[in-house]
Backbone as numpy.savetxt, mean C-alpha at the origin, in Angstrom:
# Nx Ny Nz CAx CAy CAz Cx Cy Cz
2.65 3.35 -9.26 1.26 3.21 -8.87 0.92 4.35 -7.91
-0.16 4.86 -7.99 -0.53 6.08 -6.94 -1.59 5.37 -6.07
-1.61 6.35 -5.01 -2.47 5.87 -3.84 -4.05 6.15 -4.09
-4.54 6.39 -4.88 -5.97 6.29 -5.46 -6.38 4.57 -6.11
-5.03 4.28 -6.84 -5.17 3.08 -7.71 -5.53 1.82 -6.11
-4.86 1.93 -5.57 -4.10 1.30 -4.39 -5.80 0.87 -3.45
-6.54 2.09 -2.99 -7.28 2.60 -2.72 -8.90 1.74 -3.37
-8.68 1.67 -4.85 -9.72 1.14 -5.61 -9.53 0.11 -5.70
-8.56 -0.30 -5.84 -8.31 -2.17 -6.09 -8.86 -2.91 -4.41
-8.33 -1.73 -3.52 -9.13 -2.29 -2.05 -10.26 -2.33 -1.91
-11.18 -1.36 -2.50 -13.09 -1.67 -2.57 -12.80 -2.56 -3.16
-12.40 -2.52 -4.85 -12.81 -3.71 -5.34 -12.56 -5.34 -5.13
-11.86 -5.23 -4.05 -11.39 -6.68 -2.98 -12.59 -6.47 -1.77
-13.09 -5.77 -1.54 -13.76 -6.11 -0.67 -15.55 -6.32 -1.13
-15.51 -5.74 -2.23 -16.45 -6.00 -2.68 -16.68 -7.19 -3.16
-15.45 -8.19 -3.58 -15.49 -9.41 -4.02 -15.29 -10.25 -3.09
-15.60 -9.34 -2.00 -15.23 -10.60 -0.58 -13.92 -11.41 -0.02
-12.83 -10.96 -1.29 -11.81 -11.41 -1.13 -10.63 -10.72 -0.06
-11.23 -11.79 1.52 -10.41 -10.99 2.54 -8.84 -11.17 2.31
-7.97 -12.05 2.17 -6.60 -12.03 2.14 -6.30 -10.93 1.18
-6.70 -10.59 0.00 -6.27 -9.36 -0.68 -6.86 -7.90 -0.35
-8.10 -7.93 0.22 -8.27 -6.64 1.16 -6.95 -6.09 2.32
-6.73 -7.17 2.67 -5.91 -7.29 3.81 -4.75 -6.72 3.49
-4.21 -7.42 2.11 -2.82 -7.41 1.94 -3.15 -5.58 1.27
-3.94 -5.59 0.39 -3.83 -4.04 -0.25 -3.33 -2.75 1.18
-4.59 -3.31 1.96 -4.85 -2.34 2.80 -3.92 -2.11 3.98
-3.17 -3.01 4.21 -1.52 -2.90 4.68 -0.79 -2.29 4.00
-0.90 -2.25 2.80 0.11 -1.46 1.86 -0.39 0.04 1.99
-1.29 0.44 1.97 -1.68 1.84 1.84 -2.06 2.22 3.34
-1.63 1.65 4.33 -1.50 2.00 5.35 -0.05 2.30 5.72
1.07 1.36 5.29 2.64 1.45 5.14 2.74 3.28 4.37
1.97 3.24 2.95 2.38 4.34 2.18 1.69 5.89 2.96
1.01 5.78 3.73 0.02 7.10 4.80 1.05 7.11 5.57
1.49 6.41 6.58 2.67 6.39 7.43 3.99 7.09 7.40
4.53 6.36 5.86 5.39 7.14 4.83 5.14 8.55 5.07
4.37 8.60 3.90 3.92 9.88 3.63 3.84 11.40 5.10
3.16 10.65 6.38 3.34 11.34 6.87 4.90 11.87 7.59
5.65 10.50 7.53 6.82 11.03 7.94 7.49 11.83 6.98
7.43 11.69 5.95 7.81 12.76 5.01 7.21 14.39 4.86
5.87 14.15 5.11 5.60 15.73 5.53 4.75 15.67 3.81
4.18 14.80 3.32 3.36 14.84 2.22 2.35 14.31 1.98
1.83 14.27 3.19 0.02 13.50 3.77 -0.80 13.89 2.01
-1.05 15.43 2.29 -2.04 15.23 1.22 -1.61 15.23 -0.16
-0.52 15.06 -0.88 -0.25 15.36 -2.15 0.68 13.82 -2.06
0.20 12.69 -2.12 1.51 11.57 -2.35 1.92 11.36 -3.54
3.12 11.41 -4.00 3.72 11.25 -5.10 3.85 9.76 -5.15
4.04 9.54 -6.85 4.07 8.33 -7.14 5.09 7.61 -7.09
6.29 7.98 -6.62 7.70 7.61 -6.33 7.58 7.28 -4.73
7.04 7.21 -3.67 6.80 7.18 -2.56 6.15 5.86 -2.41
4.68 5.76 -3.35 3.94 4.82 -3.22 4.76 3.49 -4.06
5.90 3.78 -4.84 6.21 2.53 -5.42 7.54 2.31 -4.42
8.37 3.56 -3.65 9.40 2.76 -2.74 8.49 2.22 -1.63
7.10 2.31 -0.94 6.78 1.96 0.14 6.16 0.45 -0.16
6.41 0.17 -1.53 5.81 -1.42 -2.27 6.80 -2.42 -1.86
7.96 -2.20 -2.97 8.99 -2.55 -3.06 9.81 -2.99 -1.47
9.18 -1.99 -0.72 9.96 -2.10 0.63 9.23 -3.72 1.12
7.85 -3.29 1.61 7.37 -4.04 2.12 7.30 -5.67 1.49
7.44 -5.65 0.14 7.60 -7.07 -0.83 8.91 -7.62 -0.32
9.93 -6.92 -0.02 11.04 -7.08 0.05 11.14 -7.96 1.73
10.69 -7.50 2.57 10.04 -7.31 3.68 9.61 -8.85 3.90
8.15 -8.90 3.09 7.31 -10.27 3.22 8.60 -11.60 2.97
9.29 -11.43 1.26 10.04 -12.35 1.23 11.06 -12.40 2.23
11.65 -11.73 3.31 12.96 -12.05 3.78 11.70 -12.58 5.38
10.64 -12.85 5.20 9.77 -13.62 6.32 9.51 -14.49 5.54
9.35 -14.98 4.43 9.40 -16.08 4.40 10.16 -17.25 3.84
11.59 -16.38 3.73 12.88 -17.07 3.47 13.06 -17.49 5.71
């Protein structure tokens, strides 16, 4: 998934008013900017970045709510 997709699915949550998934998107593409900058690839994010900074954080949520 790239950070444009990421990006649009967040208007389109907020446009539907749906705050828990605004929320949750927009944590994620705040995790993958973060990334990115520690990597030194702010403006060009690759799509291998945006799917380890997913995976991380999913990984993440379940071991909070195990």
């Amino acid at each position: 998934m790239d950070i444009k997709t990421l990006q649009q699915d967040m208007i389109a949550a907020m446009k539907a008013k749906d705050k828990a998934r605004k929320d949750a998107i927009s944590a994620l593409v705040s995790a993958v900017k973060k990334v990115a900058i520690d990597e030194g690839c702010r403006e060009d994010i690759p799509e291998s970045l945006v799917d380890r900074v997913i995976l991380k954080e999913l990984k993440t949520v379940k071991e909070q709510i195990d």
